[in-house]
C-alpha positions, 0 to 999 in steps of 0.5 A, a space after each residue: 806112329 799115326 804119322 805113317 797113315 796115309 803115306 806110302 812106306 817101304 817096310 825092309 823084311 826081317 826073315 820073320 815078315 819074308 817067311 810070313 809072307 812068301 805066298 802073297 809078296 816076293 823079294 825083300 821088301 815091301 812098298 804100301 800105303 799105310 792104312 792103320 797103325 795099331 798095337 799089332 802092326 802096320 795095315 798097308 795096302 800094297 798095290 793098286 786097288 780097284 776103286 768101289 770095291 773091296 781090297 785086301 789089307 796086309 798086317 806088317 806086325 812090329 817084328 816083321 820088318 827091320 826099317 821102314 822108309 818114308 819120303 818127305 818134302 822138307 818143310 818151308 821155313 815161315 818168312 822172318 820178320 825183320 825188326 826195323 827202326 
């Protein structure tokens, strides 16, 4: 799961993960960008943080979310080569 780092992810909330975290984040969902990825869980910074200075890191345990979506681009297929005569 190291691929998550660094990406923003949408983590879709289990009832675990909502009553978990009903006093720091409201709605189904959460949206982040993913620091760590441990054992434990994912770490995600959710919001902007204040450049230089410290910021809080949420732990997203395994069992807290049911889907995680991630945006990727598409990859570019590499030029082929023609044989030629």
């Amino acid at each position: 799961m190291n691929w998550l780092q660094g990406r923003t992810v949408r983590f879709q909330l289990m009832a675990f993960g909502k009553q978990a975290l009903a006093g720091a984040i409201k709605g189904d969902s959460v949206l982040g960008i993913v620091e760590v990825v441990d054992d434990l869980g994912a770490w995600i910074v959710v919001g902007s943080p204040a450049p230089g200075g410290p910021y809080p890191l949420f732990l997203l345990k395994w069992k807290s979310f049911s889907t995680a979506v991630v945006e990727v681009e598409e990859a570019e297929d590499a030029p082929k080569s023609r044989i030629g005569f």
